[in-house]
PAZAPA-4460 file (N, C-alpha, C; in steps of 0.05 Angstrom, whole numbers, plus 32768, in hexadecimal, padded with zeros to 4 digits):
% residues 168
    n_x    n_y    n_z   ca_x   ca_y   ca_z    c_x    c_y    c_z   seq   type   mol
   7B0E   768D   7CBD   7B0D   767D   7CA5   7AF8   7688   7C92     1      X     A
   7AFE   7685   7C79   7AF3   769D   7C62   7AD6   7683   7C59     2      X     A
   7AC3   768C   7C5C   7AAF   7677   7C4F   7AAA   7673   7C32     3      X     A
   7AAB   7660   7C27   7AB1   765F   7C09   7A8D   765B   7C09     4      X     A
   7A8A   766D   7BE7   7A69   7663   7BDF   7A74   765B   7BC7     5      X     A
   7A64   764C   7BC2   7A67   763A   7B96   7A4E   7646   7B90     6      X     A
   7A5B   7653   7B78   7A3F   7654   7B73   7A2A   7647   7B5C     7      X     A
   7A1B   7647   7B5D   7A02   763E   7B56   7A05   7633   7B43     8      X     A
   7A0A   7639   7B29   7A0F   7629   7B11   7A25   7608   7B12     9      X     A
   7A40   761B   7B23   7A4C   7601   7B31   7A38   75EC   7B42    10      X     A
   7A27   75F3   7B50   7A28   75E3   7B6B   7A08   75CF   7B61    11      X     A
   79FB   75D8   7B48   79EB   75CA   7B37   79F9   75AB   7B2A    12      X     A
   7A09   75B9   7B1B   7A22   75A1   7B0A   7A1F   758D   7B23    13      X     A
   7A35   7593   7B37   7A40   7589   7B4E   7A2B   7584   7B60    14      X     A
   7A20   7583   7B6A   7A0C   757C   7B7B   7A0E   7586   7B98    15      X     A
   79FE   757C   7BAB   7A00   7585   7BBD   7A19   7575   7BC8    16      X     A
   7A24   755B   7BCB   7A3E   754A   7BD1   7A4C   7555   7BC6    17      X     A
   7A47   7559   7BA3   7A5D   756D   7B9C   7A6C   7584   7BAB    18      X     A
   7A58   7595   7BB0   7A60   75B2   7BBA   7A69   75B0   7BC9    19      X     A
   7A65   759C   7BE0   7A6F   759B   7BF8   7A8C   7590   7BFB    20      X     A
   7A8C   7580   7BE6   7AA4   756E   7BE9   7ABE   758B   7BE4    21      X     A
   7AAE   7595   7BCA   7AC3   75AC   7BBC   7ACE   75BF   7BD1    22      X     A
   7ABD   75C6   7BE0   7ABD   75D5   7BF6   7AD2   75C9   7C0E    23      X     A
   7AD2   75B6   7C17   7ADD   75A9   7C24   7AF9   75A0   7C1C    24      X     A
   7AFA   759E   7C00   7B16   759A   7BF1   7B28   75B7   7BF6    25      X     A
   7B16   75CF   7BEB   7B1A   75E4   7BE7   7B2D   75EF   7C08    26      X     A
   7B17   75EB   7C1E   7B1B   75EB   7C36   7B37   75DF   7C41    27      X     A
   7B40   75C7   7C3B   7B5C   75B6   7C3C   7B6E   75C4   7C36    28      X     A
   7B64   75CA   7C0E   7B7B   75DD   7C08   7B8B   75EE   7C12    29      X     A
   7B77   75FE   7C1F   7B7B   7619   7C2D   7B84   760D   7C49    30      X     A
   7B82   7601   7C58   7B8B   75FF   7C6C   7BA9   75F5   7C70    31      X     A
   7BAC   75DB   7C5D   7BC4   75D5   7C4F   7BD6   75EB   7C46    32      X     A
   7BD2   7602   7C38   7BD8   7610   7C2C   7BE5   7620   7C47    33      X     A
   7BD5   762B   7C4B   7BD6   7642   7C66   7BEF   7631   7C7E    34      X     A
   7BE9   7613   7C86   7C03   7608   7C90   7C17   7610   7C8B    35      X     A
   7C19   760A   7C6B   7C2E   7606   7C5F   7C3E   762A   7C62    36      X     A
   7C2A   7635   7C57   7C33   7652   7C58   7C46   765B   7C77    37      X     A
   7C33   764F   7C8F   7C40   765B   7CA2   7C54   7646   7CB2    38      X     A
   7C59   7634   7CA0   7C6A   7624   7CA5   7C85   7637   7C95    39      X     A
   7C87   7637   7C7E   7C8D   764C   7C77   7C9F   7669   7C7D    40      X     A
   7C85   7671   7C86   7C8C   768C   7C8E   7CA2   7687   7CAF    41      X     A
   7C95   7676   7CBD   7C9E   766D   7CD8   7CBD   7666   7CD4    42      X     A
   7CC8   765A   7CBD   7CE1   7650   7CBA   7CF6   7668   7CAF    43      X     A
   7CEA   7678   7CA4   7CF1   7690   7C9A   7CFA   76A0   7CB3    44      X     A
   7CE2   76A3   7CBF   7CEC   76B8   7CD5   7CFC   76AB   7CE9    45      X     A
   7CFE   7692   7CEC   7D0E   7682   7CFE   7D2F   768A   7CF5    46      X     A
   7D29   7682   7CDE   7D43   7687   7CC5   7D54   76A7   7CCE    47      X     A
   7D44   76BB   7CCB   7D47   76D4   7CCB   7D4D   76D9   7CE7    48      X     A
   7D3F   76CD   7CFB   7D3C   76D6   7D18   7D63   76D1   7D20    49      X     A
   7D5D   76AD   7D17   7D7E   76A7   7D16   7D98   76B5   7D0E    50      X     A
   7D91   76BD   7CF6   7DA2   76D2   7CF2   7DB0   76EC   7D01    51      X     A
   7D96   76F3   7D06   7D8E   770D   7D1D   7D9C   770C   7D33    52      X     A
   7D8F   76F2   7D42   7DA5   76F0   7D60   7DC2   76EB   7D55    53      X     A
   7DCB   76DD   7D48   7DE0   76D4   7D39   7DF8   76F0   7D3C    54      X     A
   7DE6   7707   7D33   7DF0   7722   7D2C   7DF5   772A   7D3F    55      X     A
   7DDE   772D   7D54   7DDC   7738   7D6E   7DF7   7729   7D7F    56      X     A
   7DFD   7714   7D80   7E0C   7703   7D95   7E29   770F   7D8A    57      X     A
   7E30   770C   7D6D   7E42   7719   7D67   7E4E   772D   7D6D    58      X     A
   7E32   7743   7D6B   7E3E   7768   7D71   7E48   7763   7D8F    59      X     A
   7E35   7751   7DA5   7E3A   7753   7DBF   7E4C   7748   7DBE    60      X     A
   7E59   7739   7DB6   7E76   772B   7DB4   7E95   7746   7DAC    61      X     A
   7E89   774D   7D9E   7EAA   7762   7D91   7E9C   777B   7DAB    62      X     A
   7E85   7785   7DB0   7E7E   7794   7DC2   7E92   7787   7DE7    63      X     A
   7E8B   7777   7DE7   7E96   776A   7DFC   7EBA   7764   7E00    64      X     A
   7EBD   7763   7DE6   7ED7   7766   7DE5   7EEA   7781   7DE3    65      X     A
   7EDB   778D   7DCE   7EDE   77AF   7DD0   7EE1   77BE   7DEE    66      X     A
   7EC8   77AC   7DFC   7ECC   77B8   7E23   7EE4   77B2   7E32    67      X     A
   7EE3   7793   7E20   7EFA   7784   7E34   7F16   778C   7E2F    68      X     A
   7F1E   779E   7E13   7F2B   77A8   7E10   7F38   77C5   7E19    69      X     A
   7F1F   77DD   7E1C   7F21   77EA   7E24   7F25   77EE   7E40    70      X     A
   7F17   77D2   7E4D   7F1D   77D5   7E73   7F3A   77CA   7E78    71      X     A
   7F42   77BB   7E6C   7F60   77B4   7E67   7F6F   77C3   7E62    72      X     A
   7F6D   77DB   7E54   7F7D   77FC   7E4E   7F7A   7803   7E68    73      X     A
   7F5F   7808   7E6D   7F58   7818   7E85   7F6F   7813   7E99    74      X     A
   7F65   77F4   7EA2   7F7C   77EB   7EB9   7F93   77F4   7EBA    75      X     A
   7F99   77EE   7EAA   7FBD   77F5   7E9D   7FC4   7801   7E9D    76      X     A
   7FB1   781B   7E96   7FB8   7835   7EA2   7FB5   7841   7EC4    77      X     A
   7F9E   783A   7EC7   7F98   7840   7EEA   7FB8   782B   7EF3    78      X     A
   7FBE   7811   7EED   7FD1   7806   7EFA   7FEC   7817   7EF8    79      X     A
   7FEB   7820   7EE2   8005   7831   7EDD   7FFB   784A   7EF5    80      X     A
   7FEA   7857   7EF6   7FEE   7873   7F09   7FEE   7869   7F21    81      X     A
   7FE2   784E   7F2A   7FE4   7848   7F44   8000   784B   7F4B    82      X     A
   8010   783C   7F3D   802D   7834   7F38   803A   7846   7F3E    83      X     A
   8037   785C   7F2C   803E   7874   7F2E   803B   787F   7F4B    84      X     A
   8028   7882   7F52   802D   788E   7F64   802D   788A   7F86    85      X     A
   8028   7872   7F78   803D   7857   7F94   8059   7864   7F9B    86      X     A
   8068   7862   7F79   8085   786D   7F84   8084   788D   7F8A    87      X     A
   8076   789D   7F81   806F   78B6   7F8C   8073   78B7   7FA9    88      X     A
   805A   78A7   7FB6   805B   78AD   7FD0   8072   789D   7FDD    89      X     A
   807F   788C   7FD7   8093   787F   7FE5   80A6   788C   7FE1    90      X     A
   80B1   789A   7FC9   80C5   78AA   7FCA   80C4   78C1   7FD9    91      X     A
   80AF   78CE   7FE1   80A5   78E3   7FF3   80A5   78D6   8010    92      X     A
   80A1   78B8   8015   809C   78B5   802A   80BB   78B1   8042    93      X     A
   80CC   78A7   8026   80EB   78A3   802A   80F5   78C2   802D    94      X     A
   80F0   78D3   8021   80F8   78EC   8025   80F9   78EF   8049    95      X     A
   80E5   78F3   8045   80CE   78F9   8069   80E4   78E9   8079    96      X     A
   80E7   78D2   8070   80EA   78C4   8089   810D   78C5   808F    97      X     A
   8121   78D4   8078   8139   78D7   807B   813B   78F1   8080    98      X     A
   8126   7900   807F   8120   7925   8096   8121   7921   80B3    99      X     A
   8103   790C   80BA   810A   78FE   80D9   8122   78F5   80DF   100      X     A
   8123   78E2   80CB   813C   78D8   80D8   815B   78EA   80E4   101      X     A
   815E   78FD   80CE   8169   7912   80D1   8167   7922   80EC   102      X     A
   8150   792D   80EF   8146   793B   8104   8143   7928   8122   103      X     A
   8146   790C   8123   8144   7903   8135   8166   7900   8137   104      X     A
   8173   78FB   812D   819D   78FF   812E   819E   7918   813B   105      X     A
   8199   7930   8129   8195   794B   8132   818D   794E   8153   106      X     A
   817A   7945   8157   816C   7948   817C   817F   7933   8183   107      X     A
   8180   791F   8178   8194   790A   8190   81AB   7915   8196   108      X     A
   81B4   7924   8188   81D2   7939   8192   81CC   794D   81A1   109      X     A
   81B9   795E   8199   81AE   7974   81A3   81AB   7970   81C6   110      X     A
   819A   7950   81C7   8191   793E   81DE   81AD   793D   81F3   111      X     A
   81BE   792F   81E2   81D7   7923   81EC   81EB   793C   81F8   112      X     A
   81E9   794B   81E9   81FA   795F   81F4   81F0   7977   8206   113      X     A
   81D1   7976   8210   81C1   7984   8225   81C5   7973   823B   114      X     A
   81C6   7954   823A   81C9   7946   8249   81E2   794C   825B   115      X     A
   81F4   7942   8240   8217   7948   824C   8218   7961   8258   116      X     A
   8210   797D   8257   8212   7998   8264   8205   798E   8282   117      X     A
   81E5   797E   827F   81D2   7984   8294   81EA   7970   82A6   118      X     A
   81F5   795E   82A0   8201   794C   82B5   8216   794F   82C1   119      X     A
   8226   796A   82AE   8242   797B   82B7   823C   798A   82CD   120      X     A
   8228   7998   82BF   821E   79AA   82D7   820E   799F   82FC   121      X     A
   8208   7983   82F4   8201   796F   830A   8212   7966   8313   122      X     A
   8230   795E   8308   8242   795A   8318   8251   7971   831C   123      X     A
   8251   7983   8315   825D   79A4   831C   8254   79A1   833D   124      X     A
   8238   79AE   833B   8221   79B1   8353   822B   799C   8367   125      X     A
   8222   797C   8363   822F   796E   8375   8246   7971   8383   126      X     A
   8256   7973   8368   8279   797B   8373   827B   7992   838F   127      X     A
   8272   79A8   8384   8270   79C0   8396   8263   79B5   83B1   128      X     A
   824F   79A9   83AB   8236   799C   83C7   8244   7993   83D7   129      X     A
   825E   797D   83C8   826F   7968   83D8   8281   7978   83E1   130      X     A
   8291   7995   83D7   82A8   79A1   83E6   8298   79B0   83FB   131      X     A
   8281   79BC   83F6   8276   79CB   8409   826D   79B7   8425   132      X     A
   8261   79A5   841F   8263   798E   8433   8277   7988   8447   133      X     A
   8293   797E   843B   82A6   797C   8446   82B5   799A   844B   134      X     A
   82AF   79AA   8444   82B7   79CA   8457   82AE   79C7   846C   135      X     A
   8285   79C3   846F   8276   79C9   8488   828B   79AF   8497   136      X     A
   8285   7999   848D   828E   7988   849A   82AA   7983   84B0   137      X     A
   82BC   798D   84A5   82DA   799A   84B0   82D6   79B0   84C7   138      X     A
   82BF   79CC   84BF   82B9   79D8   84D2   82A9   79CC   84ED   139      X     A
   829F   79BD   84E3   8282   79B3   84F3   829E   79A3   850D   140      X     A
   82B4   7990   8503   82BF   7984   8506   82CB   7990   851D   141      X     A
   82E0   79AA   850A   82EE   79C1   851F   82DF   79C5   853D   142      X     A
   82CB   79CE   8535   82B4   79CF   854E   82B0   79C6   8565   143      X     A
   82B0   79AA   8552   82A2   7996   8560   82BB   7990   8579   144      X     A
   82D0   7991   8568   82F2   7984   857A   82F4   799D   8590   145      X     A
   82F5   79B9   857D   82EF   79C8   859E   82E3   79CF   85B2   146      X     A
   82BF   79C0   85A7   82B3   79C1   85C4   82BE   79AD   85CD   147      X     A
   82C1   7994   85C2   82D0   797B   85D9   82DC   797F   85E8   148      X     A
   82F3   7991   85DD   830C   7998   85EA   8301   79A8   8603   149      X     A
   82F8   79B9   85FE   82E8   79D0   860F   82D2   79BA   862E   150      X     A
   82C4   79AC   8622   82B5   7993   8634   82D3   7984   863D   151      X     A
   82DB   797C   863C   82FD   7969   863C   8306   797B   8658   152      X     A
   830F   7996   8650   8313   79AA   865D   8308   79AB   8674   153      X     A
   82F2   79AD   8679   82D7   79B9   868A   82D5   799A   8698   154      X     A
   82D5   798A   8698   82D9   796F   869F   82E9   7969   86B4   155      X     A
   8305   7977   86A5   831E   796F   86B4   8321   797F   86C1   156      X     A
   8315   7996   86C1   8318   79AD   86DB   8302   79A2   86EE   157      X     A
   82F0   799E   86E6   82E3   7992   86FB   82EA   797A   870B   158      X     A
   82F5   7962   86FF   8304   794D   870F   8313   7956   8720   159      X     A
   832B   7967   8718   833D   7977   872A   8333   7982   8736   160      X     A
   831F   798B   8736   830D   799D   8753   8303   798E   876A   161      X     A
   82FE   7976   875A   82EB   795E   8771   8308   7952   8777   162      X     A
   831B   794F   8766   8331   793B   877C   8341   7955   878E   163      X     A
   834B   796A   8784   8349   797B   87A0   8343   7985   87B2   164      X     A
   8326   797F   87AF   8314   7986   87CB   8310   7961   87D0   165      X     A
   8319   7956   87C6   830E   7939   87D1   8331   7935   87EB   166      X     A
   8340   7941   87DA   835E   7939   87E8   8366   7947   8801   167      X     A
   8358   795C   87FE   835D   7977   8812   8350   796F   8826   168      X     A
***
């Protein structure tokens, strides 16, 4: 605070209550004054400040929208290449899988008809196993009837031996 002096010729007139009072008026003024000023100034910049954010909230507003617009392209586009190439791979994946499929028809014949040979050839083999069987078998048979015959033989000469020397 600025100290006021009166001077001298004034503060004669006025007195010493005088000066003081003046001083003290003077003092109000200025304090009053100075309120007022930064009452003032305070409403101003309030005023101005308002404005300011006012501006600020705005830009962040069309800024915010500007983003929300551009991530909305964005999408749209990434959704489109996803899309894209969703059917890419599915159409590639349908390919593939009517190759297998193909190639598994392909072996199931390939399969089917190694089978049919391998099981010709197993009843071939058998077949043969079973005539060769019943060959041995017939021989084995032949054999078998002429050692009997042969023991049968040897038997009955022997009976006849024991009932001729049994009779004699």
């Amino acid at each position: 605070m600025e100290i006021i002096t009166i001077p001298r010729v004034l503060r004669e007139k006025l007195g010493d209550n005088g000066a003081d009072s003046l001083v003290e008026l003077l003092n109000r003024v200025s304090n009053h004054t100075r309120d007022d000023v930064l009452t003032f100034v305070e409403e101003k910049f309030e005023h101005h400040l308002s404005e300011e954010i006012s501006k600020v909230n705005e830009r962040i507003t069309e800024e915010i929208s500007k983003l929300d617009n551009r991530l909305t392209e964005e999408m749209g586009k990434v959704n489109e290449r996803i899309t894209k190439e969703i059917s890419k791979l599915d159409n590639r994946l349908t390919e593939e899988i009517g190759k297998i499929n193909e190639r598994i028809a392909e072996e199931r014949v390939s399969i089917n008809q190694r089978i049919t040979e391998e099981v010709a050839k197993v009843n071939q083999r058998v077949t043969d196993e079973i005539a060769m069987v019943r060959t041995d078998m017939h021989a084995l048979r032949a054999d078998l009837i002429k050692w009997m015959f042969i023991f049968w033989a040897g038997q009955i000469g022997v009976i006849l031996g024991i009932l001729f020397a049994f009779f004699r």
